[in-house]
N, C-alpha and C positions, 0 to 999 in steps of 0.2 A: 391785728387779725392774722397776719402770716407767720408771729410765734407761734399762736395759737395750733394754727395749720401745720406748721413744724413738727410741735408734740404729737399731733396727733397721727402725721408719719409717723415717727418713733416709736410710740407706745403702739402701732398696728407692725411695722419691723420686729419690734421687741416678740409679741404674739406670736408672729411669724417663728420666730427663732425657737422660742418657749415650745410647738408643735411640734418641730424639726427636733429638739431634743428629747423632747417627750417619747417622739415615737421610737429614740435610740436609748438603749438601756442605761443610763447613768454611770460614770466611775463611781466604783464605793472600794 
């Protein structure tokens, strides 16, 4: 159960982050 719960910090962290980049224009 607390890998589980592990991931599923991570993948809502990752989200997070995904957001935060989003809302900043990409290097191209």
């Amino acid at each position: 159960m607390s890998g589980a719960h592990i991931v599923e910090n991570t993948n809502t962290e990752n989200t997070n982050i995904s957001r935060t980049t989003a809302s900043t224009p990409p290097p191209q």
